[in-house]
N, C-alpha and C positions, 0 to 999 in steps of 0.2 A: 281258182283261175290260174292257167299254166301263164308262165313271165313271156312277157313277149321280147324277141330279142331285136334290139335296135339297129339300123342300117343307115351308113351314112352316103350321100348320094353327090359327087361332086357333078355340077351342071356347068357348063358356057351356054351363053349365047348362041340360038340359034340348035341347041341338042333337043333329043326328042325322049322323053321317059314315057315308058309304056308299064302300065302292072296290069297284069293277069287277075282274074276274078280270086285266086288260089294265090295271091302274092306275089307271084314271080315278079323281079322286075328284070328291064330289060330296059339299057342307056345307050343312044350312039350321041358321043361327042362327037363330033366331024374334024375340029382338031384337034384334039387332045390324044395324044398316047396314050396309054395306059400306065407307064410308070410316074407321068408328069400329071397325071390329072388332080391332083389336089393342088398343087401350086397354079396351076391354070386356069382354074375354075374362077368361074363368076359367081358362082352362089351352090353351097354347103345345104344339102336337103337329109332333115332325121325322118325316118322310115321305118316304121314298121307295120306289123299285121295282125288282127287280132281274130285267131280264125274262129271262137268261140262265136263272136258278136256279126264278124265278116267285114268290120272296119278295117280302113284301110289309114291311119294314122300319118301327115306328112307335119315337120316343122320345121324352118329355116332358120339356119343356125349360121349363118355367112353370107351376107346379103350380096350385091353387085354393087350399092348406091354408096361412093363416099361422102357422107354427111358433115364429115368435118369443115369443109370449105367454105360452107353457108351456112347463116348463123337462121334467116330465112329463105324458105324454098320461093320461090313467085312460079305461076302458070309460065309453061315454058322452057326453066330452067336445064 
């Protein structure tokens, strides 16, 4: 099995990720620059392709949600 190589995808709020059947991806962040995008981001996506199988592998590795400030979440929050 060839190694699939990993991609990391920084997201905000409100951006739109597109992948191609063939892997490609393609991100508009609406604000983010391109040299500021990992400090801006809302959520860190791992990405890769397995073109053997034609999975498409996504996992979140930098959420949006600060969890520290409640110790319980309640509906609503």
């Amino acid at each position: 099995m060839k190694s699939m190589q990993e991609e990391r995808i920084p997201l905000q709020v409100g951006s739109e990720l597109r992948i191609k059947n063939n892997g490609e991806i393609s991100v508009s962040n609406p604000e983010v620059e391109l040299a500021e995008q990992i400090r801006a981001a809302d959520a860190i996506l791992s990405y890769r392709f397995n073109r053997e199988t034609g999975e498409h592998i996504l996992r979140l590795l930098e959420p949006v949600a600060d969890r520290k400030h409640v110790a319980v979440h309640r509906r609503d929050d």
